[in-house]
C-alpha positions in Angstrom: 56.3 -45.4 -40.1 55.6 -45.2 -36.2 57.6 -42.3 -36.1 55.5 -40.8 -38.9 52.1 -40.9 -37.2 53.6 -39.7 -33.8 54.7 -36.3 -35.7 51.8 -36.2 -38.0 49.6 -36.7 -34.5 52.0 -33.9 -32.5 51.1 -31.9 -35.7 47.7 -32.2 -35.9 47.2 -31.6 -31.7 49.0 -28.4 -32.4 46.9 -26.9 -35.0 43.9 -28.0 -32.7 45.4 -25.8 -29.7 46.4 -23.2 -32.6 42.7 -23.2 -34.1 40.8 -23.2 -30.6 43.0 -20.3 -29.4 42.2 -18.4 -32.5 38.4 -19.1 -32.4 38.5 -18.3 -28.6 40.1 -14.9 -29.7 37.7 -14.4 -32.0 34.9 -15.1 -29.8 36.5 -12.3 -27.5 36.7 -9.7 -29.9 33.2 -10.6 -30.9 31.9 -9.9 -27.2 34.0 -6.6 -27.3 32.8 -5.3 -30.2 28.6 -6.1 -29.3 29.2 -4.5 -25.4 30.7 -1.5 -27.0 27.9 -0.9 -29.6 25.2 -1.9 -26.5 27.2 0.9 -24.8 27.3 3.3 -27.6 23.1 3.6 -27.9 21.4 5.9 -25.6 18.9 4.7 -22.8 16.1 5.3 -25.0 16.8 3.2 -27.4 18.3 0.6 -25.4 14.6 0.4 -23.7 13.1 0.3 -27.0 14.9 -3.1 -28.0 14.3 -4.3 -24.3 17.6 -4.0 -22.5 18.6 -1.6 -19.6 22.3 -0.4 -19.5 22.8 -2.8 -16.7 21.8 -5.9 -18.6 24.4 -5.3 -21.3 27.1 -7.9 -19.8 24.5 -10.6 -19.2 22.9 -9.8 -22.9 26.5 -10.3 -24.5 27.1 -13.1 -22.6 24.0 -15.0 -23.3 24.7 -13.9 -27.0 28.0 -15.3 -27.2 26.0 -18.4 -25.7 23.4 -18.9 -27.8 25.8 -18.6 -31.1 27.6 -21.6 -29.4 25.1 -23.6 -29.6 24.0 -22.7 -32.8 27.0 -24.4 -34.7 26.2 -27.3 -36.0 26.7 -30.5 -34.5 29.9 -31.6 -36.7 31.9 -28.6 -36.0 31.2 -28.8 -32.6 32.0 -32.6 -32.7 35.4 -32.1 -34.3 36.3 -28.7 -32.8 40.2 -28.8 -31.6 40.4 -32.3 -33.3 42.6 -32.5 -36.5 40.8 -33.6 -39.1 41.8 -37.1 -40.2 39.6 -39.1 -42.3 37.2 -36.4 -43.3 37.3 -37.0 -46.9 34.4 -37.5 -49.6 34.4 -40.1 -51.3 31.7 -40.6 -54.3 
């Protein structure tokens, strides 16, 4: 039985470190993907949505920031945990 819940617990850490390294990925791609379109617009309309060319790193990164935060509170509670116990019962 111990030896059950030490595998199931090695399991569970590894999809943690699996699911974090996956969601930091995807965070990376995101960041990629919003300084290349930034890049793509011409200065005009950069200006017109209130960004210089220089500001684009800082914009992304304060992006990538502020969608951070915006998760809500459980997810970021249990992020890289392995859900145990997180069942509904009515």
């Amino acid at each position: 039985m111990l030896r059950q819940a030490a595998n199931e617990s090695r399991t569970g850490h590894t999809i943690g470190i699996f699911e974090r390294l996956i969601r930091s990925a995807e965070r990376a791609w995101k960041r990629r993907e919003t300084a290349k379109e930034l890049h793509a617009l011409t200065d005009w309309e950069l200006r017109d949505i209130g960004i210089h060319r220089a500001d684009i790193p800082r914009v992304v990164r304060q992006s990538d920031e502020r969608a951070q935060d915006a998760r809500p509170a459980a997810s970021r509670a249990t992020a890289g945990t392995p859900a145990q116990g997180n069942r509904v019962t009515a």
